[in-house]
N, C-alpha and C positions, 0 to 999 in steps of 0.2 A: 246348388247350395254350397255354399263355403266350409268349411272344416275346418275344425281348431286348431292353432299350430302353437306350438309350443316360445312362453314369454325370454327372449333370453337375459331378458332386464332384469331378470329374479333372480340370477346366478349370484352369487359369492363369489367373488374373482379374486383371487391371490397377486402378489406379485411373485414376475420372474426370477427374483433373489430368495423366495420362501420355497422353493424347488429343489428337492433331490435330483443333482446329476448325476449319468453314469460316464459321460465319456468327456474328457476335457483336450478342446483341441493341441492344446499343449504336450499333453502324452501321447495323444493319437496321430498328429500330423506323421505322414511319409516325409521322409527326405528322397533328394532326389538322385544319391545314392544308395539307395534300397537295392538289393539285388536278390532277385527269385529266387528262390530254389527249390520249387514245388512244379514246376513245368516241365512235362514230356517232349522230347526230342521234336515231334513233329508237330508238336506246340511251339515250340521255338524256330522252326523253319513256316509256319505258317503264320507269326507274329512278325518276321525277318521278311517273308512275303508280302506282307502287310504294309509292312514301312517304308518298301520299294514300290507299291504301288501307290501312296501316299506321296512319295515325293515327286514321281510321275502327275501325280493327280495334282498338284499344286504347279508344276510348271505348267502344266497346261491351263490353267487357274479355273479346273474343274471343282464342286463339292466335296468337304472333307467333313463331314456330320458327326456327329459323336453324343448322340441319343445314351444315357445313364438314369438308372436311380436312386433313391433317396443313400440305398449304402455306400457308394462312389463318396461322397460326402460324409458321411458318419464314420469309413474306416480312415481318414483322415488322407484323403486322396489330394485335395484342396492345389497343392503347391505343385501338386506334376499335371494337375488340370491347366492349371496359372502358365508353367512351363511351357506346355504345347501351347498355348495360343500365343503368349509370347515369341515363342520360335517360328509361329505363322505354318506350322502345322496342322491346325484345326482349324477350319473356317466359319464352322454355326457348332454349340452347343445347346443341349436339350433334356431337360428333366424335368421330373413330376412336380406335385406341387410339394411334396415331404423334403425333397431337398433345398427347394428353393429357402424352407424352412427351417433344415438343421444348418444352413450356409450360410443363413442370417444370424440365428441364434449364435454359432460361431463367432460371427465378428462382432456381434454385440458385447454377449459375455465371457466369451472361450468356451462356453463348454453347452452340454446339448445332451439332447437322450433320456425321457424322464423310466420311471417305472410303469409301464400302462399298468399292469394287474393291480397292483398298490393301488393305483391312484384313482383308477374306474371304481376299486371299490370304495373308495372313500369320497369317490364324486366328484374328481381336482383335474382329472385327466384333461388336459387342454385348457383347460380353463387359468390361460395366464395371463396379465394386465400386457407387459409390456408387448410380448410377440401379439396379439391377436390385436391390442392398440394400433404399435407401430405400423404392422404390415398392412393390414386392410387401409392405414391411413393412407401410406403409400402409396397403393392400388387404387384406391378412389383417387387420388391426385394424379397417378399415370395416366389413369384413364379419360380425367381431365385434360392432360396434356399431351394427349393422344400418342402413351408411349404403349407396351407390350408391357405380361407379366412379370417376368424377370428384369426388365431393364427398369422398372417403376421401383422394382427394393433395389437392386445393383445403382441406381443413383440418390437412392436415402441413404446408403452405404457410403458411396464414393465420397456427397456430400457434408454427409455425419448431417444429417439432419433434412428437414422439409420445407417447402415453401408454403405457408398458408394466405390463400388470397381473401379479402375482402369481400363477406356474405352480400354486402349491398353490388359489389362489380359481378361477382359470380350473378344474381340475377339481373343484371344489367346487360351482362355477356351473355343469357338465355334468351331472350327478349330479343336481344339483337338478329341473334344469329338460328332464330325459331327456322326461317324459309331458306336462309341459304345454306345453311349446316345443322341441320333439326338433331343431328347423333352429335355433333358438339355441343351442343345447349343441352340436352337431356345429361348429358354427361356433367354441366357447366351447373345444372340442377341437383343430381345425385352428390355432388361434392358442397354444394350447399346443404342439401340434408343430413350428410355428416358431419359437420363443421358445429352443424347449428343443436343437432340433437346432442352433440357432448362439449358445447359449448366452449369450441376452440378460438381461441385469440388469432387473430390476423398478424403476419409476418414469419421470421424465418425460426422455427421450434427443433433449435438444437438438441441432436441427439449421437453422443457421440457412438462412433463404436472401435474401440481400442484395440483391438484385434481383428481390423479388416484389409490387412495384408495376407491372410488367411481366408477371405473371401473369392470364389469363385466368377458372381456373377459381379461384383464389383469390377474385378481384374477386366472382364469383359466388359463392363462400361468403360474404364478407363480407356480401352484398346479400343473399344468401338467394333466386338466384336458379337452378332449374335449370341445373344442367351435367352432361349425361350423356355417358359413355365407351360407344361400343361396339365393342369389341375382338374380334377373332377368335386362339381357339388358332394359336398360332406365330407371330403375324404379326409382333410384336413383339419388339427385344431384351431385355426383360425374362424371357420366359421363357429366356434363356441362362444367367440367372443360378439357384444352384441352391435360393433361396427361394423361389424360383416357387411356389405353392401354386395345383393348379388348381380346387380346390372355393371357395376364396375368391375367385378371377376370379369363377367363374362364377353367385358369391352375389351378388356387388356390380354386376356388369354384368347379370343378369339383373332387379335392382330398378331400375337406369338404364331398361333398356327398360321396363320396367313404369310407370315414370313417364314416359317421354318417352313411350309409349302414352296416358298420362293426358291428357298437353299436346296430343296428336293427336284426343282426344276431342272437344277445343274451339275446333276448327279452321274448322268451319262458321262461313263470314263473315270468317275468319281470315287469317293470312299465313302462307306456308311459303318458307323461302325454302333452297336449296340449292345449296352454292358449292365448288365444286369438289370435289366429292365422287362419283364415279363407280358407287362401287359399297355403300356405307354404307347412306347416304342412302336412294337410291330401296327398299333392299333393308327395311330397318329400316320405313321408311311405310309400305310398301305393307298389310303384314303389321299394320302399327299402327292402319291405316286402318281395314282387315278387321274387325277387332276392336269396335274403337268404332260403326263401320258396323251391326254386329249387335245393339251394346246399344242404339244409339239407335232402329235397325225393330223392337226387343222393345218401345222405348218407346215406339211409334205417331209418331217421327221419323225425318228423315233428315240428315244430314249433307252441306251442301251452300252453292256461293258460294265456295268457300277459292281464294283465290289463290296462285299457285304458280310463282315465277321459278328455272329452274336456270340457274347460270351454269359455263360453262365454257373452255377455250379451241380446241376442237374445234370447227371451222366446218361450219357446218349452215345448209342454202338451204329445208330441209323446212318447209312450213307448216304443223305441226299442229294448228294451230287451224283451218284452213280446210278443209285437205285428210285429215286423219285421220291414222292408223299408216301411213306406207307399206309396198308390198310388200317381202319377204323380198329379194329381187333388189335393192334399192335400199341404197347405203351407210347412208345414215341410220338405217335400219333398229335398225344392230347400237349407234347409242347410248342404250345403255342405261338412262342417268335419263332422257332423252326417252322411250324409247319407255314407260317405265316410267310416269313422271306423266302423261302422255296418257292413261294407263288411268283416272286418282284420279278423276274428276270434276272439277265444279271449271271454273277456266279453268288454262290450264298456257302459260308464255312462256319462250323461251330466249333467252340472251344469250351472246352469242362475246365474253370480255370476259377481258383480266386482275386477278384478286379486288381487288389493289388499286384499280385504277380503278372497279372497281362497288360494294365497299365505301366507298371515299370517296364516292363521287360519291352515293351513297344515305345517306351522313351529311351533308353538304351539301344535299342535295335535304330531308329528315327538319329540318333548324333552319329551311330555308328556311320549310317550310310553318308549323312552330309559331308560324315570328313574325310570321305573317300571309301 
């Protein structure tokens, strides 16, 4: 028996200009003259270790991963994210779907961050025209064009706008392609049911966004460099809005993992580096790891050497390197991307660090070594 799910065509949908912001990428961007000063001696020799293993790790044209969440973005990290992949110091990046989220809102309107407590009680919480419009639009269209999550809004970005095809070609294009490509057509369908449900015009639907030089995953479309989203059902205000389409989520974020599994293939000798991400991160690796683990002992290899920093701001005395998992009985225990990468192989270090201070201070440390 079916169960009743909640109408989301009932909602009241505000626009994204009748929104209290709290964080305006304008005040909040880092420069990339920032410099820490909240870091521990052996935080600064293990960030400086760091960068030498990176630069090793790119001559050898091994994996440089750089797994974040939603606050890498909200603290205004944007432009030292930009930097390194510019520099060709990072070779895949990877966040939730909240960042995917404050890094579009960004380059949309500059600014980002509403009030939850306010707004849940007033019933508004997520519920905004343009983000939950714009991005599901994107995503049902990525998915159409068999891109990943993050590269589906990183080129509504890049583009300032979407392409809208023709409902009659879209099922024309189903039809076609039912036996030879059944997950293109289904997909060539699902972008017709959103086109058609909110009654979108055919062609290119300008959309600018005037502060996306401060976008992250654009910068990465432009460079043509992974940016994978990985999202979980609900997590996000996007699914408030009632375009949500959850077959196209889970087209596009399902090829993110399948590439950011690719990036984890070539990690051996590599860097992973994991910044404030709790439950993403360790969760997405593990599993990516697994995988590639299997194809490489089918291939009379092993996957092995990859360096591994999580950083956090959760203070931790455990020495995993020395002393192993502690017992269940011990707090440390219960954190989670420790206890997690401790399992990878590998060597595994953690840092008690605010992202700013360890991303700058790792973009400093990374020119220091290039210039000798």
């Amino acid at each position: 028996m079916a169960h009743p799910e909640f109408d989301r065509n009932r909602l009241f949908i505000k626009g994204l200009g009748e929104r209290k912001n709290q964080i305006s990428i304008k005040d909040k961007k880092i420069p990339l003259t920032f410099q820490p000063e909240n870091l521990k001696d052996h935080d600064k020799e293990l960030i400086h270790r760091t960068a030498l293993r990176i630069s090793e790790s790119i001559k050898e044209k091994r994996s440089v991963i750089l797994a974040f969440g939603a606050h890498t973005i909200k603290n205004g990290l944007g432009p030292v994210l930009i930097e390194l992949m510019r520099k060709g110091w990072v070779t895949h990046l990877a966040t939730n779907g909240a960042g995917i989220i404050h890094d579009w809102e960004f380059a949309f309107q500059g600014l980002s961050g509403e009030d939850v407590r306010e707004n849940v009680k007033n019933g508004q919480f997520g519920i905004w025209e343009e983000t939950g419009l714009f991005i599901n639009l994107a995503i049902a269209i990525g998915a159409y064009e068999k891109l990943g999550y993050g590269e589906s809004v990183g080129k509504m970005i890049s583009r300032e706008g979407l392409s809208i095809p023709e409902q009659k070609f879209l099922t024309e294009e189903a039809v076609k392609n039912i036996k030879a490509d059944p997950g293109y057509a289904a997909a060539a369908i699902d972008l017709y049911d959103v086109i058609k449900r909110r009654r979108i015009k055919p062609g290119f639907m300008s959309i600018p966004h005037p502060f996306k030089e401060s976008s992250v995953q654009c910068a990465a479309f432009d460079l043509d460099i992974p940016f994978t989203g990985h999202p979980m059902i609900g997590h996000d205000i996007i699914y408030n809005h009632p375009l949500n389409h959850g077959a196209a989520i889970g087209r596009t974020a399902l090829r993110d993992f399948l590439c950011y599994a690719h990036s984890v293939s070539n990690i051996g000798s590599g860097v992973y580096i994991s910044l404030g991400s709790a439950v993403m991160s360790p969760m997405v690796f593990e599993k990516s790891l697994s995988m590639a683990q299997n194809i490489a002992i089918k291939n009379g290899r092993h996957i092995d050497n990859h360096f591994i920093v999580v950083v956090d701001l959760a203070k931790n005395e455990w020495d995993w390197n020395r002393n192993g998992e502690p017992p269940a009985e011990n707090p440390a225990y219960y954190l989670r991307y420790c206890k997690t990468f401790s399992r990878m192989g590998g060597e595994m270090h953690y840092i008690s660090a605010d992202n700013r201070d360890f991303l700058c201070g790792l973009y400093h440390s990374l020119s220091s070594v290039e210039s000798g």
